[in-house]
Every structure is written in structure tokens, then in C-alpha cells.
N, C-alpha and C positions, 0 to 999 in steps of 0.2 A: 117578385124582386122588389119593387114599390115599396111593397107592404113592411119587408124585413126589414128596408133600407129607413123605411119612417117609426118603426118600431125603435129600432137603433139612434136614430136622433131623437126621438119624443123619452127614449130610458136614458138617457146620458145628461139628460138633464132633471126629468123629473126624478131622477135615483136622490137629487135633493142637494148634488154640487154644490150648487153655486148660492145657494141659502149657507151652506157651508165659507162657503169664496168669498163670501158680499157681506156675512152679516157675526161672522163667529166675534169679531172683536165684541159687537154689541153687544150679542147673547149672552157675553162675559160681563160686560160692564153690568148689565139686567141682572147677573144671578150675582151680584156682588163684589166681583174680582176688582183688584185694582188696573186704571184707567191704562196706565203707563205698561203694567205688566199682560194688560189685554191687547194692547195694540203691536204690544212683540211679540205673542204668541201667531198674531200674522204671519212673520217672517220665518217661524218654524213652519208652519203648514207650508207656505212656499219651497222652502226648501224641501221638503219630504214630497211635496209634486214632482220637482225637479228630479230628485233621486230612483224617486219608480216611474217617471217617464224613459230616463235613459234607461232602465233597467229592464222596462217592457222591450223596448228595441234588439236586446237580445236574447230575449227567450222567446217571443212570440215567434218565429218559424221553431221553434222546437217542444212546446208545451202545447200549442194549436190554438187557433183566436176563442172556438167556442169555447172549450174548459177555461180560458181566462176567464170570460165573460162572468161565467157562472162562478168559478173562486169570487170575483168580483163582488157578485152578487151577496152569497154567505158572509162575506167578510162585514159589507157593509149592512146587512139584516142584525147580525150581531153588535157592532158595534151601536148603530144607532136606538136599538132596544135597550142597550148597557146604557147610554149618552141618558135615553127618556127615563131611565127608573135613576139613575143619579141625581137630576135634574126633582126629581119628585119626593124623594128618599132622601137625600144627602142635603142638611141643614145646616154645616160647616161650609161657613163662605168658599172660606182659601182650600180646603177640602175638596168641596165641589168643581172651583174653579180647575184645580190640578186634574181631576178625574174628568172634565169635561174636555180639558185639552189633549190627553192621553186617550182619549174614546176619538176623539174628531180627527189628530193623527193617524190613529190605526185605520179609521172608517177611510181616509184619503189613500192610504196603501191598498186597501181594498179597489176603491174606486182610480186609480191611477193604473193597477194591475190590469182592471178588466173595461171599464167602460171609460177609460180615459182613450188614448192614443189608437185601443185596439178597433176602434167606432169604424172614427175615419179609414183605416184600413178596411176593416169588412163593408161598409157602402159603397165604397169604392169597387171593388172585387165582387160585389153581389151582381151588377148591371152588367149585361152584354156592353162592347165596344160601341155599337153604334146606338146604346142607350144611354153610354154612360154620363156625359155632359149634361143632358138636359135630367138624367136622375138625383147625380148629384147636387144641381141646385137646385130642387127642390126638396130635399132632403136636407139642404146646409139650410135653409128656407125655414123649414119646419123646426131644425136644431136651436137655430138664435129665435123664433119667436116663441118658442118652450121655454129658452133662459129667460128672454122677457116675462112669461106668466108667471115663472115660479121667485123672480127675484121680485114682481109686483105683490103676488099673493102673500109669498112669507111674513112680511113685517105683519100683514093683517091674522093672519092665523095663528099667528105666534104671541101677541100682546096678552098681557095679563088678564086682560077682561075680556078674550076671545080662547082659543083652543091652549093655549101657551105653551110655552118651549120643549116644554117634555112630552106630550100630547102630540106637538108638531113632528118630532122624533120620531114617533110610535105611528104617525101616517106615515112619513117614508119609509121606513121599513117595509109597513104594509106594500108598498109601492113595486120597492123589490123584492118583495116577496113573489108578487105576480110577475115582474119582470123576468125573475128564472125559471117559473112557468112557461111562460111564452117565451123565452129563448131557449130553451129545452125544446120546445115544440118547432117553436116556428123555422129559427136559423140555424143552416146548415154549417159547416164546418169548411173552413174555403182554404185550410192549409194545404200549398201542395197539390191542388187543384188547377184543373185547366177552367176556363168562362165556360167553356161548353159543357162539362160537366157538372159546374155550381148550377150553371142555367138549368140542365137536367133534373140536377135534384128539388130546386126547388119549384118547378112544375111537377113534378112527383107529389112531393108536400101539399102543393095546392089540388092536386087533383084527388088525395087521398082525403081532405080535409072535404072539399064539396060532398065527396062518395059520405064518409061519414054525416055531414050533415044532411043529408037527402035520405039516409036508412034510418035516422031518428026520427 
């Protein structure tokens, strides 16, 4: 339960958010966009939060939190691989700029879909009742000092004379890409579910996973 629930707050951030959240006007101003037109491209990403937040609210009891998760996932592998080879490839400023904003949109649909709103829901519903208070804050615990690392590390991995913006791309990705790995594996499906039966499965899960690692 622990495990899932720090899985889910350690991927909602490092899926690469909030480098997205904290730094996209820069990124833009870095790859040549103009200042003015980089700093409203903020208000469009906002908005488009906005819109697949309420939207998550009502398909999530009817499409199921894991398949979110995972569309999440694809969405944003895709987009951020399209983001890093634009980024690399695409030598027209205002060119660039356009297709950087149009990749970091789509990638926010993706991640609004699956690892935004639908997190806190599943940490919540992973913990028995009489665990669930002191789980969740340590899982909210683990969540905000994930944005800490990855809003300190960005600016550094991303500078021109370090891994740079399109490179930085092509880590997250890679990030979710393991992400759907281990959400595929690890977490269970809690739509529709009673605690005591999420509780079941996931001691299933882990008793399956020890059996398997002690026959290697």
C-alpha cells in the first residue's frame, strides 16, 4: 500500500510537471521565442489544466483510474520525444517555438488525464481506513519534496553547457516510460472497489512479487 501510494506521488511529479509548470515560458525565451509571446503561452497551458481537470471528474468512475493513468502515460512519452527532437531538429525560431507549445499542450492533456487529479484519488483509496491519515501524509510528504527536486534539478540539466532542453525531454520520457511499467505492475485498479478488497489485492501483488523474486 506504502509502496503504490509513494510510487504515485514520486510519478506525478517526476512524469516532468512541473519543469513544465515552473519553467516552459523560459524554455521558450532559451529557444528563441519572443518574451511577450512566451509569457502568454503560460495562460494557455493553464487553461488547458483547467479543462482536463474538470474533465477528469467525470470520466474517472467510468473509464477506471488505472487506464487513465497509463493513457497518461503514452500521451506524455509521445509528446515529450516529439517536444526533444523539435527542440534538436527544428532551427526556425518561431517554428520551433509554435511546435514546442503545441507538444507541451498535448503532453499537459496527457498528464491532467492521468497523473494529475487521478493521484490523489488513488492514495487516498489505496490505504485501509485506519492507515489512511498517517499514509497520506507521508505520501503528500514524499509528493512536494519530488516537486522540490525536480524544479531544483531542471534549470541545471537543462542549460546549454549541461544535458539541454531537448536531452532533458528525452529523460522524461524515459521516466514514463518506466512509470507504465511499474503502474502496469504495481497498481491495482480501485474503481468500484470496496478497501478491503483493494487491501486484498494488493497483498496478493506483493506476495506474488516476493514468490517471484525468491524463485530467481
Amino acid at each position: 500500500m506504502l509502496i503504490v501510494a509513494i510510487l504515485l506521488a514520486m510519478g506525478q511529479q517526476f512524469s516532468g510537471v512541473n519543469a513544465v509548470n515552473a519553467y516552459f515560458p523560459s524554455m521558450l525565451i532559451a529557444l528563441g521565442f519572443a518574451t511577450q509571446a512566451a509569457l502568454l503561452s503560460g495562460v494557455l497551458l493553464g487553461v488547458t489544466k483547467f479543462l482536463f481537470t474538470a474533465w477528469v471528474v467525470f470520466v474517472v468512475d467510468r473509464w477506471g483510474r488505472k487506464p487513465l493513468l497509463l493513457i497518461g502515460n503514452v500521451i506524455m512519452v509521445i509528446t515529450l520525444v516529439a517536444a526533444g527532437l523539435v527542440v534538436l531538429n527544428v532551427h526556425s525560431t518561431s517554428l520551433r517555438g509554435y511546435l514546442m507549445l503545441v507538444m507541451m499542450v498535448l503532453y499537459l492533456v496527457g498528464y491532467e488525464l492521468g497523473w494529475g487529479a487521478v493521484v490523489w484519488v488513488m492514495m487516498s483509496e489505496v490505504f485501509p481506513l485506519k492507515a489512511r491519515a498517517a499514509g497520506m501524509s507521508l505520501a503528500s510528504v514524499v509528493l512536494w519534496a519530488s516537486t522540490g527536486i525536480v524544479s531544483a534539478v531542471f534549470p541545471i540539466i537543462s542549460a546549454p553547457n549541461a544535458l539541454g532542453i531537448g536531452n532533458s525531454m528525452f529523460i522524461f520520457a524515459g521516466i514514463n516510460v518506466v512509470l507504465f511499467g511499474l503502474t502496469k505492475w504495481l497498481v491495482p485498479e480501485t474503481k468500484g472497489r470496496t478497501l478491503e478488497q483493494i487491501e486484498l489485492d494488493l497483498r496478493e501483488r506483493q506476495h506474488v512479487g516476493v514468490k517471484s523474486g525468491a524463485q530467481s
